[in-house]
GUTIBA-368788 format. One record per residue (C-alpha): z, x negated, y; residue number from 0; residue in one letter. Coordinates in Angstrom, 1 decimal. Example, Ala and Ser with C-alpha at 12.3 -4.5 7.8 and 13.67 -1.06 7.14 Angstrom:
REM residues 2
     c3     c1     c2  nr rest
    7.8  -12.3   -4.5   0    A
    7.1  -13.7   -1.1   1    S
***
This chain:
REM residues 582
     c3     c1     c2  nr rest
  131.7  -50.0  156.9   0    X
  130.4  -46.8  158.5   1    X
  127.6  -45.2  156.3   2    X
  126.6  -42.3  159.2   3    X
  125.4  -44.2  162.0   4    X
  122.0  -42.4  163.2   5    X
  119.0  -43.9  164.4   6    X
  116.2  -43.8  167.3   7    X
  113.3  -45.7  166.1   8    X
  111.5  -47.7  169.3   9    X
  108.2  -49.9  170.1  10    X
  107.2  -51.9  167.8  11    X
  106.4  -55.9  167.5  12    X
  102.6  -56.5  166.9  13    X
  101.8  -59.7  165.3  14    X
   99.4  -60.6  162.2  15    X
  101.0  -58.2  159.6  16    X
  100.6  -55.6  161.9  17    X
   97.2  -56.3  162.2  18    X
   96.3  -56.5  158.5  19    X
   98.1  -53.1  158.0  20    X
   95.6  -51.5  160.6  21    X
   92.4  -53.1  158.6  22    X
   93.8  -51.2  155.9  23    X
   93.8  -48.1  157.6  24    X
   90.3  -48.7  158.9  25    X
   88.5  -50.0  155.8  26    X
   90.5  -47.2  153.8  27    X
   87.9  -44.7  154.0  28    X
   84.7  -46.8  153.1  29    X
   87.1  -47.9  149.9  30    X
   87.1  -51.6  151.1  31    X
   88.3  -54.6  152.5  32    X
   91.9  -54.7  152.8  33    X
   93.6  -51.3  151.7  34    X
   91.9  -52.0  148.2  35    X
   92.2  -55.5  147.6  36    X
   96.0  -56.1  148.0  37    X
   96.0  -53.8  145.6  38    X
   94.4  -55.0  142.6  39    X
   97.1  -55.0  139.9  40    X
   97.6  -57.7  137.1  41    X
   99.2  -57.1  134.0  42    X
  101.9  -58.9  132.2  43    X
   99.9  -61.7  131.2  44    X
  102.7  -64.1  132.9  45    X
  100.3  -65.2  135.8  46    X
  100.4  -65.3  139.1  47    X
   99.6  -61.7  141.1  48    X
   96.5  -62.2  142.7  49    X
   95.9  -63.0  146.7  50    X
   95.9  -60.4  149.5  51    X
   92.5  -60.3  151.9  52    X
   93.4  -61.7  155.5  53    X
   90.4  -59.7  157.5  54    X
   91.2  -58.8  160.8  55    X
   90.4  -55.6  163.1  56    X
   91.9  -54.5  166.3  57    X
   95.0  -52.9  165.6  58    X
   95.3  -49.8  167.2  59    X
   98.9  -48.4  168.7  60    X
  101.5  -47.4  166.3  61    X
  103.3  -44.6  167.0  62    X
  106.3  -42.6  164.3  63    X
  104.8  -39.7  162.7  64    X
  107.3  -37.6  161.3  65    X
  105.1  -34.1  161.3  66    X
  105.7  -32.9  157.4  67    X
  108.4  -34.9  156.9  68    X
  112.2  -33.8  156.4  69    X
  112.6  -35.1  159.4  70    X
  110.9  -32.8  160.8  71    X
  112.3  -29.5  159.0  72    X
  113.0  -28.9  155.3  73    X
  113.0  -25.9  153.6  74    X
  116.0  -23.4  153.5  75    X
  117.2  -19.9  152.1  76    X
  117.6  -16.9  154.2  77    X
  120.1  -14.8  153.5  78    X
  123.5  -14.8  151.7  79    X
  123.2  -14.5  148.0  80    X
  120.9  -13.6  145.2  81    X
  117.8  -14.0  145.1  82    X
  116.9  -15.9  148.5  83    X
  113.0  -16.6  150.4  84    X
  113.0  -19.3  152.1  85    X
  112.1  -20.0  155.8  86    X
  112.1  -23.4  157.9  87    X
  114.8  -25.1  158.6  88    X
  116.3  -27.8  160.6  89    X
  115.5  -31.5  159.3  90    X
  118.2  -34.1  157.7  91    X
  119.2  -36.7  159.8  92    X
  118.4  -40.6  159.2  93    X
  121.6  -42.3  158.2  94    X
  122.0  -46.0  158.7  95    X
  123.5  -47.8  155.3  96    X
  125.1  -50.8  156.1  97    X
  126.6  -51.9  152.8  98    X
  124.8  -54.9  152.0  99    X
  124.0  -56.0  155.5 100    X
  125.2  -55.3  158.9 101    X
  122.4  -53.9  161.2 102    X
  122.2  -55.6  164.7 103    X
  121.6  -53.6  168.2 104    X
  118.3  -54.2  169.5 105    X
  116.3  -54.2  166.0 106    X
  114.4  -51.7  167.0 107    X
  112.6  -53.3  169.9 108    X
  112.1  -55.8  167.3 109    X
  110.9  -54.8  163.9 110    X
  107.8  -55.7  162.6 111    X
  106.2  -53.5  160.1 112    X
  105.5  -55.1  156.6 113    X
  104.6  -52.6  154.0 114    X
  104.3  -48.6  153.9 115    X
  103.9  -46.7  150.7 116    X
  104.9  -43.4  148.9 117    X
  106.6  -42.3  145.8 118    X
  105.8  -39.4  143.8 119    X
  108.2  -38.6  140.6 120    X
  108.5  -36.7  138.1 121    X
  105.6  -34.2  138.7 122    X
  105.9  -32.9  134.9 123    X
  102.6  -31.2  134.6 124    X
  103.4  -28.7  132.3 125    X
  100.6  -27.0  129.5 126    X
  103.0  -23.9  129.5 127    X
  101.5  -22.1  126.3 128    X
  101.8  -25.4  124.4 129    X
  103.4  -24.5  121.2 130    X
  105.7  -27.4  121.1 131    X
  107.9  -26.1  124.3 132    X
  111.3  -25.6  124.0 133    X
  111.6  -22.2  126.5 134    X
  113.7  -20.5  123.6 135    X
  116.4  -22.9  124.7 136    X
  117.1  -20.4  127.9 137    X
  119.2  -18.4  125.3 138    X
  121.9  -21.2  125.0 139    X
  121.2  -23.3  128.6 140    X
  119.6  -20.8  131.7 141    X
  118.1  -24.1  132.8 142    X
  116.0  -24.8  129.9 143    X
  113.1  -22.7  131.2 144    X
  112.2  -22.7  134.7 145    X
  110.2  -19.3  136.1 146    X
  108.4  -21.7  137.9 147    X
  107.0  -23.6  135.4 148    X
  103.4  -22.2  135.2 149    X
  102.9  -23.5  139.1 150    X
  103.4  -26.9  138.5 151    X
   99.4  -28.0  139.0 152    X
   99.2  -26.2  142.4 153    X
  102.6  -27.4  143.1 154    X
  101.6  -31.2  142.8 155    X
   98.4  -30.5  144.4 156    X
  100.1  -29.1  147.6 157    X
  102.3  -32.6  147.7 158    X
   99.1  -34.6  147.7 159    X
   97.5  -32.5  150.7 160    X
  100.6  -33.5  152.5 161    X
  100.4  -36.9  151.4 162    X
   97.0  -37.0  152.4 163    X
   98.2  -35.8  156.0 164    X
  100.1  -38.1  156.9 165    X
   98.8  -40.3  160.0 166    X
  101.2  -42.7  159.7 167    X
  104.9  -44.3  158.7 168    X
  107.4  -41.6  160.2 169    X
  109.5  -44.8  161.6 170    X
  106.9  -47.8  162.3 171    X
  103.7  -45.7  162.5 172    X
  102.6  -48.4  160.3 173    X
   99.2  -47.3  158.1 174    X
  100.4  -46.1  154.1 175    X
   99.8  -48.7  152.0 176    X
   99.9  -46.9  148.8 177    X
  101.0  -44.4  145.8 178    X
  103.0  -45.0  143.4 179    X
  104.1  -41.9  141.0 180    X
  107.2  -43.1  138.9 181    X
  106.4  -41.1  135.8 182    X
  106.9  -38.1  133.7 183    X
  104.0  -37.7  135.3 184    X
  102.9  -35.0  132.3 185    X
  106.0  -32.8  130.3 186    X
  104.6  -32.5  127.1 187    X
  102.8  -36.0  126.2 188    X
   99.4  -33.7  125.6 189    X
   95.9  -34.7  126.3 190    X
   95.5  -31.5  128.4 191    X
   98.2  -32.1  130.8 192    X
   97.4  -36.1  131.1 193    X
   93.6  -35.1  132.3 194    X
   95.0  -32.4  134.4 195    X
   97.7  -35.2  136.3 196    X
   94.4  -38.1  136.2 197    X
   92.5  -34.9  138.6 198    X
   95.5  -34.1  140.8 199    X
   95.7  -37.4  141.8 200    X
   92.0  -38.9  142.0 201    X
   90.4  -35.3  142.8 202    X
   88.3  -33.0  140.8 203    X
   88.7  -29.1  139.4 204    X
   91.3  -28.2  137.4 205    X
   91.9  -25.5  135.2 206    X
   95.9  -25.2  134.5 207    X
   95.1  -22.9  130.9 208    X
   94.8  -24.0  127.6 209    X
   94.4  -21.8  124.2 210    X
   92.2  -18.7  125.4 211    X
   90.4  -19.5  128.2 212    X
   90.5  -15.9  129.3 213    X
   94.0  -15.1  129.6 214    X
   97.8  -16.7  129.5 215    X
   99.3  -16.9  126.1 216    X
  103.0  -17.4  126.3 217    X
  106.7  -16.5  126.8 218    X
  105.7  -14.8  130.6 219    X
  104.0  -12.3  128.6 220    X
  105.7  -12.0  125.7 221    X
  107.8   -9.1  126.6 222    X
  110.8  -11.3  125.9 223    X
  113.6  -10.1  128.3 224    X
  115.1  -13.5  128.1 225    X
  112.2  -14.6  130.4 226    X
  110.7  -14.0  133.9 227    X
  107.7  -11.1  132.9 228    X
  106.1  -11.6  136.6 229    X
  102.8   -8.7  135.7 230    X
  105.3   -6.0  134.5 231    X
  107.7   -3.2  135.2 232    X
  110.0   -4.9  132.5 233    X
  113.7   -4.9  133.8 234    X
  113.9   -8.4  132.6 235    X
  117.1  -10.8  132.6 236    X
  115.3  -12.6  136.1 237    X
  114.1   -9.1  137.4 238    X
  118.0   -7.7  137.3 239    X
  118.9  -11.4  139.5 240    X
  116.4  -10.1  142.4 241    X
  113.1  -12.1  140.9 242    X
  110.4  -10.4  142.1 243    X
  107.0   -7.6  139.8 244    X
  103.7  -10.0  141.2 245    X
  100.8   -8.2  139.4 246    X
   98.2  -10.8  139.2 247    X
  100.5  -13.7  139.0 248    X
   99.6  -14.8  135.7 249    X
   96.2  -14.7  136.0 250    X
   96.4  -16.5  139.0 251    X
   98.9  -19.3  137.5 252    X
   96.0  -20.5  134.9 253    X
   93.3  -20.1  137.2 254    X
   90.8  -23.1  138.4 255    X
   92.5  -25.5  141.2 256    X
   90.7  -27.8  143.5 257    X
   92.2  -31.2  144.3 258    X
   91.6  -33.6  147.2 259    X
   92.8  -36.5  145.0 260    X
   95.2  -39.0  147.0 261    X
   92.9  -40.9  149.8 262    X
   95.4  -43.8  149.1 263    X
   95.4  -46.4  146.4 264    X
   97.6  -44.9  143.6 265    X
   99.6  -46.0  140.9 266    X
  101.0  -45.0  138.0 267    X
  104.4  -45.8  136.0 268    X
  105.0  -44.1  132.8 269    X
  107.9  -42.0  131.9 270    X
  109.8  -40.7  128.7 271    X
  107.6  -37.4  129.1 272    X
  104.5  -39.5  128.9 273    X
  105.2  -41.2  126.2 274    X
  106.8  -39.2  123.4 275    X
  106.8  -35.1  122.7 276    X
  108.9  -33.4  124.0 277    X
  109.9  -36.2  126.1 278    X
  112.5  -37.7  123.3 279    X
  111.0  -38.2  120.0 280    X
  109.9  -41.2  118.5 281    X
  106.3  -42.4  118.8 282    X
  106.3  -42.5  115.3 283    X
  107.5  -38.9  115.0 284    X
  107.2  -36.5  112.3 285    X
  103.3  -35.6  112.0 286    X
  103.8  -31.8  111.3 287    X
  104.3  -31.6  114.7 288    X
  100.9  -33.6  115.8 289    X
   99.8  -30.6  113.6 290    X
  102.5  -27.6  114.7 291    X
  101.0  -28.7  118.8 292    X
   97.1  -28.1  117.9 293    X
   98.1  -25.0  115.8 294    X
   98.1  -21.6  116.5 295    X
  101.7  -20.4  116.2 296    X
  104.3  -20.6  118.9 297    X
  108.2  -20.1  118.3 298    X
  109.2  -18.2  121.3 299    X
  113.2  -17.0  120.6 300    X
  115.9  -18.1  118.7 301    X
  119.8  -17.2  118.9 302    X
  121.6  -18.8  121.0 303    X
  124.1  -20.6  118.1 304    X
  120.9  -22.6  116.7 305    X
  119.5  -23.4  120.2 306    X
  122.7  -25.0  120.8 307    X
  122.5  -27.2  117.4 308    X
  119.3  -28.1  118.3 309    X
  119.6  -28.8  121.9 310    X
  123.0  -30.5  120.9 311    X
  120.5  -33.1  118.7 312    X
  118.1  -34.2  121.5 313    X
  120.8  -34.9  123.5 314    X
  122.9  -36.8  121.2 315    X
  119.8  -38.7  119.4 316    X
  120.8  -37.9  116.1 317    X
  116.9  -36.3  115.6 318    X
  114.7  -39.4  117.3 319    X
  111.6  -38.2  115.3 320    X
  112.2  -34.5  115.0 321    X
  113.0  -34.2  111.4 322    X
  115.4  -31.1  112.2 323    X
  113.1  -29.6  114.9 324    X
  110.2  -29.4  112.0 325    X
  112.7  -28.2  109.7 326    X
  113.5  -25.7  112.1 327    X
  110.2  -24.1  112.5 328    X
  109.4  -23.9  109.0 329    X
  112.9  -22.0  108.5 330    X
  111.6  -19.7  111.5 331    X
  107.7  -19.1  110.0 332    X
  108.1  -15.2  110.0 333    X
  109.3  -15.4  113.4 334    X
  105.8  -17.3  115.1 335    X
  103.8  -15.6  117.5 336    X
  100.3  -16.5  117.2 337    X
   98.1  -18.1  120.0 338    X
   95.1  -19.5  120.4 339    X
   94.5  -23.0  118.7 340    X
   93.6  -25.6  120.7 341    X
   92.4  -29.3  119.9 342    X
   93.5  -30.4  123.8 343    X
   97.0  -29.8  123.1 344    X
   97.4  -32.9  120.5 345    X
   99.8  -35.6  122.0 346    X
   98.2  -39.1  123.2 347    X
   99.1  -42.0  122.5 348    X
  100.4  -45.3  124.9 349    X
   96.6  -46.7  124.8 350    X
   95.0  -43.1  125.6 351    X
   97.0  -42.9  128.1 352    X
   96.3  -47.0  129.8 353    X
   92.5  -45.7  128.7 354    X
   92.4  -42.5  130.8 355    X
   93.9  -44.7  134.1 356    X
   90.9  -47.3  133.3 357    X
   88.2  -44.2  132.7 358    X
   85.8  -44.5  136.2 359    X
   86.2  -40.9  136.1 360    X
   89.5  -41.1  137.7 361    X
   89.2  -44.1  139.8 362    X
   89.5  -42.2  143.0 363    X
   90.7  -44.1  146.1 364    X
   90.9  -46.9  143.2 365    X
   92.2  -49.5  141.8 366    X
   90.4  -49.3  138.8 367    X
   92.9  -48.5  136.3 368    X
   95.6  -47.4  139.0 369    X
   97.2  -50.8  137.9 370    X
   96.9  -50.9  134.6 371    X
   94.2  -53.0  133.3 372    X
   92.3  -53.9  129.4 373    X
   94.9  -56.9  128.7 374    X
   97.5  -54.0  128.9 375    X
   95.2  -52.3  126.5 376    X
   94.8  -55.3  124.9 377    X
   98.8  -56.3  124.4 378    X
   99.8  -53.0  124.0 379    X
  102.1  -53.3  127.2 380    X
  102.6  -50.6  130.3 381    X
  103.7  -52.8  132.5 382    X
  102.3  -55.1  135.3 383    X
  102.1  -56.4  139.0 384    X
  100.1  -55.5  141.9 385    X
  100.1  -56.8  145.8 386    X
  101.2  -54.2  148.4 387    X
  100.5  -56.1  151.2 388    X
  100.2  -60.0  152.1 389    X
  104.0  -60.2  152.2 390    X
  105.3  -57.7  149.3 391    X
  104.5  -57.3  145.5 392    X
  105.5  -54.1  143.5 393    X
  106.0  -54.8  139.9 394    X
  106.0  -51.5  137.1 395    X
  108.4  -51.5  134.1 396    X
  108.1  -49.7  131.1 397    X
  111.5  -48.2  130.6 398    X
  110.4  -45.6  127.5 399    X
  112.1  -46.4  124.1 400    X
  109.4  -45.9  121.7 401    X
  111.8  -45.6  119.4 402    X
  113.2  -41.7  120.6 403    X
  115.5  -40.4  123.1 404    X
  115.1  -39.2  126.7 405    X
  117.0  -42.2  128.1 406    X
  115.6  -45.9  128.4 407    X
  115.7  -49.6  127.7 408    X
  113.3  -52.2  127.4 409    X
  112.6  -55.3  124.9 410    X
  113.1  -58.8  125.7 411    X
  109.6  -59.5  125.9 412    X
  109.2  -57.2  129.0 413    X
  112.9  -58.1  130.2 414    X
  111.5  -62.2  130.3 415    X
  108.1  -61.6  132.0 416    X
  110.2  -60.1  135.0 417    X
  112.3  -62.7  135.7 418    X
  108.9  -64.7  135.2 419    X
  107.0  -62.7  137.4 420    X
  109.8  -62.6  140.4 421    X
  110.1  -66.4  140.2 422    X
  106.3  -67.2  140.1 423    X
  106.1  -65.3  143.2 424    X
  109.5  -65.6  144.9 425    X
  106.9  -66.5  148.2 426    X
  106.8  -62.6  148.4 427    X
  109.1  -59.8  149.1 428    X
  109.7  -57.4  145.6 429    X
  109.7  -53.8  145.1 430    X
  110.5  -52.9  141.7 431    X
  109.5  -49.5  140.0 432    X
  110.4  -47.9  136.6 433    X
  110.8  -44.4  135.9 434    X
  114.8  -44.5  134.4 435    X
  117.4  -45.4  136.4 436    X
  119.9  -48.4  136.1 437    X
  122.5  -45.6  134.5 438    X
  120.3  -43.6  132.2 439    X
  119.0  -47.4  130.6 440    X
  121.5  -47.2  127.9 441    X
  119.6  -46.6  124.8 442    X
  119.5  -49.1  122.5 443    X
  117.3  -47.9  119.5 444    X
  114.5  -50.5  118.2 445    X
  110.8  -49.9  119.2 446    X
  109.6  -48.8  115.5 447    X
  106.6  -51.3  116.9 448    X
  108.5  -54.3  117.6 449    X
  111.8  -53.9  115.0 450    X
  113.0  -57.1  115.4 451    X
  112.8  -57.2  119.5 452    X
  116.3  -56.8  121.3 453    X
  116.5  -53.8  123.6 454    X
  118.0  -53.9  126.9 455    X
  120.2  -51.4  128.9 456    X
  120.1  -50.6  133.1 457    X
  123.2  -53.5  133.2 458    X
  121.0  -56.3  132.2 459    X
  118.0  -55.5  134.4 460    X
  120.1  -55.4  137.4 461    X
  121.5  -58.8  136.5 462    X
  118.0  -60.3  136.4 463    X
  116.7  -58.7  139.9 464    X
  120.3  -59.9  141.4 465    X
  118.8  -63.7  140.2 466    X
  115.9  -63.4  142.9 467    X
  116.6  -63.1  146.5 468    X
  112.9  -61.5  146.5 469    X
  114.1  -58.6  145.3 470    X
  114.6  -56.3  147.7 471    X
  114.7  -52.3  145.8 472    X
  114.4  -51.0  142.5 473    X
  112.4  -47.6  142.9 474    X
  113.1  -44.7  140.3 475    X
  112.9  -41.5  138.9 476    X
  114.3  -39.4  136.2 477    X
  117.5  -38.0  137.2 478    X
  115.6  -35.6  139.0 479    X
  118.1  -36.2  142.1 480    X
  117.9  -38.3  145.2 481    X
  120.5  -41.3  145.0 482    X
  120.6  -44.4  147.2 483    X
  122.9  -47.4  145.4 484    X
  123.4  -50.7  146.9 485    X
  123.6  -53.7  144.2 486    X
  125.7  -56.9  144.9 487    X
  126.8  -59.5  142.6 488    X
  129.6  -61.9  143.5 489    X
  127.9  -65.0  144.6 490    X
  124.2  -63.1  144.4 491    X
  121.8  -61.7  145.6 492    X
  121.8  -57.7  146.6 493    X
  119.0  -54.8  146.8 494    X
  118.6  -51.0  147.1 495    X
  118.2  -49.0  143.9 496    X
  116.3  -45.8  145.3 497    X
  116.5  -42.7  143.0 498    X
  114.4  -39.7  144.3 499    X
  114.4  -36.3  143.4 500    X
  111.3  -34.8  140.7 501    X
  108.9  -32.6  142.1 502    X
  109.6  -29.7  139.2 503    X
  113.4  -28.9  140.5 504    X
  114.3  -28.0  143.6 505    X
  114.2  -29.5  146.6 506    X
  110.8  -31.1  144.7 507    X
  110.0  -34.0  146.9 508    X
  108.5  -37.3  147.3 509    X
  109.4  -40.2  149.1 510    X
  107.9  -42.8  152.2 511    X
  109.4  -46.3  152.0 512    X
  108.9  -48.5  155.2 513    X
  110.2  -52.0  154.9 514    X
  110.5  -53.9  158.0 515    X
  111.6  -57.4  159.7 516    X
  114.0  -57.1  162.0 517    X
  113.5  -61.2  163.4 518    X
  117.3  -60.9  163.6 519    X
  117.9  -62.7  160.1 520    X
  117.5  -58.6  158.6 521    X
  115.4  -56.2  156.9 522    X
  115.5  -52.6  156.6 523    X
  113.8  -50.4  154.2 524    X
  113.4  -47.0  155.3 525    X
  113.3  -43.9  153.8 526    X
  111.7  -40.3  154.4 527    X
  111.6  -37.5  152.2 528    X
  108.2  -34.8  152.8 529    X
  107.6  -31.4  150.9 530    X
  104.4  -30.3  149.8 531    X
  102.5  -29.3  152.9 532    X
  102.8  -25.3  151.2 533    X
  104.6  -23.0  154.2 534    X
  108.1  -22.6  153.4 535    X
  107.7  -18.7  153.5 536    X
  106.3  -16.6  150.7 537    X
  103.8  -14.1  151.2 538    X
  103.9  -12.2  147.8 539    X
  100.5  -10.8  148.3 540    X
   99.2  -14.3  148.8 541    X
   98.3  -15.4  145.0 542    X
   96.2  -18.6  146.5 543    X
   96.6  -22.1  145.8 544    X
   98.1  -22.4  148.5 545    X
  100.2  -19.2  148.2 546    X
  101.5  -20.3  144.6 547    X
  102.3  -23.7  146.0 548    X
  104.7  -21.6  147.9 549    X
  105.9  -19.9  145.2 550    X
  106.1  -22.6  143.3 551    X
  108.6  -24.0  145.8 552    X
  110.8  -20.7  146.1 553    X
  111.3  -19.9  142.1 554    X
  111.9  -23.4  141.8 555    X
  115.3  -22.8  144.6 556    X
  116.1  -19.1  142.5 557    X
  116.0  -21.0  139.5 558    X
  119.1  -19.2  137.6 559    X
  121.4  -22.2  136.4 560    X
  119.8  -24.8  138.6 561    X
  121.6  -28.0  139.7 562    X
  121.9  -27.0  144.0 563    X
  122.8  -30.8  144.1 564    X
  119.9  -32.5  143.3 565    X
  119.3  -33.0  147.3 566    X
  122.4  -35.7  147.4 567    X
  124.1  -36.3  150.3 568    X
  122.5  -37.0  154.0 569    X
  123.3  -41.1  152.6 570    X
  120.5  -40.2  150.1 571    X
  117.8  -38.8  151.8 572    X
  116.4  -40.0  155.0 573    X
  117.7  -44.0  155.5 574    X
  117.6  -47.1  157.1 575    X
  118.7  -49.3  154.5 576    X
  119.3  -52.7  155.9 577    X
  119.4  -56.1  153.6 578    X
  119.9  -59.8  154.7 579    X
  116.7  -61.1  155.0 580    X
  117.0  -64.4  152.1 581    X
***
């Protein structure tokens, strides 16, 4: 079956869902009726999710609106090699995938809108003088440390502006529905970066510094050659690849931001960076380091033979509570750099962070809680259901192994109260979101919690969704790379797993998903990739928000040893997935 086929999107079908998605729109602003209570979430209590409003309002014209969109233009280098600025570029096509269902001429003049929402991943709001940051690592990976890493607050809050900017659906026209961010939402599990990521996505001032409040403390100033030194003449090891001197940059990297906040309804799925240091080890990890994060001594090189051992350990597991990491810094003592202490850095545990979603602080564009609710606080779960719209449910998983390691699994608690959930409300459509994708579920150590509770890998979730002919896509993060994969079982059902690319590595994007009724015995989900509404060109005098958001965007392409795939394939980016309607 042909996987290239392009589409022209048409008029639409108006009927009642149409409608309702309009009131949504309407009532959006005043933080009522419709585009709120569809959206209430319920956590995994095992009941039924609650009922969607049915108000009415004249339903104004729906027209595509692809302006900011990839479909529009995307980002691209000038010139041939080194170190490249980026201008704009054309846009990516929209590829019809016909894998699981054959699309049928016409749907177009057809379709009827029934949900609209946006994904956000793997922001990875970064404290980037936190002592427990693994930067050294650069001497045995050029990956491990990103020059870009100190612009990841503006960065996120240029993708909400464009989020916010959006008028529409870029196929349907339909009225967005909703955010949902599917975690690593924070790199560091640290109180400072969780308040900073609750700001940039409900609104208020943030500050991106931690440590001295008057100046930057860490590796970009340490007169390391190993690392981008952005404020000086230093011929460093990015410098000599074509990375540019910015006096001023490093001020400007810790200095107060302004968010919007997301004028949608957001919500929020937790990730393996959220949950443990470091993003792999244990919940129950070794406590010198609770103590080694609030301290005020940072290990900022180390030889390239012991970076490898220990970057050799987190990806093999054989450290899941950082036993050899503390061991490690004690063996370097004389080699610590002081810094400022700071209380802000300590990590946060699962209930700080359901209690900082439930603080009215950050309620935003609501819900209260941003899904999560006190019975998650309660039951000591991070995961739960919410309405989209009258016809579609989203359900969040918790795919973090509290027991260590970057990759995921869940317990057979959690693993039951989906296939409870999807058959208590098999009357509605299902979009299912997690952070870790069906491959990187393979990790099957015990939640130090639970010890006795099964754990389950990416196979055995996909064998429960395949159960439900509700089920129409599995939305995820974590690989940091946009991959489409159509899921069929012999004698099953079928759905769309939807990987999109992280917002810290380049391309850094987010994702619109439209999912439609073609009234031909068909649905199709579509999907459109948008940038940060940051220009695509640099202006290195510009040290803004707005002009770092750029930069942000730009280092993030120079990156030296950065994966140049993480775009996928045109089958990967902008789609029209289509599914047999069950």
């Amino acid at each position: 079956m042909s996987r290239t086929r392009s589409v022209v999107t048409s008029a639409l079908g108006v009927n009642r869902r149409t409608v309702l998605a309009a009131v949504g729109a309407v009532s959006l602003s005043a933080g009522v009726g419709y585009a709120l209570r569809p959206t209430d979430s319920q956590a995994a209590t095992g009941s039924e999710a609650p009922p969607a409003s049915s108000r009415k309002a004249p339903a104004p014209p729906l027209a595509p609106y692809t302006r900011g969109t990839t479909v529009d233009t995307v980002a691209a280098p000038r010139g041939g090699s080194g170190y490249r600025r980026l201008g704009d570029g054309p846009g990516w096509p929209r590829v019809v995938r016909d894998e699981l269902a054959a699309p049928k001429s016409g749907r177009a003049d057809r379709r009827t809108p029934l949900a609209a929402f946006v994904q956000l991943t793997d922001l990875h709001l970064m404290d980037v003088q936190h002592p427990l940051r693994l930067e050294f690592l650069r001497s045995t990976d050029p990956h491990a440390w990103r020059p870009h890493e100190a612009l990841t607050v503006p960065g996120a809050v240029s993708l909400v502006e464009r989020v916010n900017a959006l008028r529409g659906a870029p196929v349907t026209g339909s009225p967005l529905h909703c955010v949902m961010t599917t975690g690593d939402n924070t790199d560091n599990n640290a109180h400072s970066e969780l308040e900073w990521f609750m700001k940039v996505m409900s609104g208020g001032t943030i500050t991106p510094n931690s440590g001295d409040p008057r100046h930057y403390e860490g590796v970009q100033n340490s007169g390391l050659k190993m690392f981008w030194q952005p404020d000086s003449a230093l011929r460093d090891r990015d410098k000599a690849f074509g990375f540019p001197r910015l006096e001023g940059y490093l001020a400007a990297a810790v200095r107060a931001v302004r968010s919007p906040g997301l004028k949608l309804p957001w919500y929020s799925t937790v990730g393996n960076h959220d949950s443990l240091p470091l993003g792999c080890y244990g919940s129950h990890g070794d406590p010198y380091l609770t103590e080694y994060a609030v301290g005020g001594r940072k290990l900022m090189s180390l030889d390239a033979a012991e970076a490898k051992k220990l970057q050799d350990t987190i990806k093999n597991a054989t450290d899941p509570h950082g036993a050899g990491f503390r061991d490690l810094l004690k063996a370097h003592a004389r080699d610590l750099r002081s810094i400022t202490p700071d209380e802000k850095r300590a990590p946060y545990t699962p209930a700080e962070y359901l209690k900082a979603h439930l603080d009215p602080a950050h309620t935003g564009s609501g819900p209260v809680g941003h899904g999560y609710s006190s019975a998650n606080v309660d039951a000591g779960t991070q995961y739960y259901t919410f309405r989209i719209t009258d016809d579609v449910i989203g359900i969040s998983l918790d795919t973090t192994d509290p027991g260590g390691h970057y990759e995921g699994s869940i317990g057979t608690a959690q693993l039951n109260w989906l296939d409870k959930t999807l058959r208590d409300n098999e009357d509605a459509y299902a979009i299912v979101f997690s952070h870790h994708t069906s491959g990187s579920m393979d990790n099957a150590r015990p939640d130090p919690d639970r010890p006795g509770e099964r754990r389950h890998d990416g196979a055995a979730v996909v064998s429960v969704l395949t159960r439900h002919a509700n089920v129409l896509a599995w939305v995820n993060g974590h690989i940091h790379r946009n991959a489409i994969t159509p899921h069929a079982a012999a004698g099953r059902r079928s759905f769309w797993e939807i990987s999109t690319a992280s917002h810290v590595d380049h391309p850094q994007l987010a994702r619109v998903m439209e999912l439609v009724d073609n009234k031909d015995g068909t649905l199709s989900l579509f999907t459109t990739l948008v940038e940060s509404a940051a220009p695509h060109r640099s202006d290195y005098a510009d040290l803004s928000q707005t002009g770092l958001a750029t930069l942000y965007r730009e280092l993030s392409f120079n990156a030296p040893g950065a994966n140049r795939t993480l775009a996928g394939s045109a089958a990967d980016r902008n789609t029209e997935l289509v599914l047999k309607k069950g």
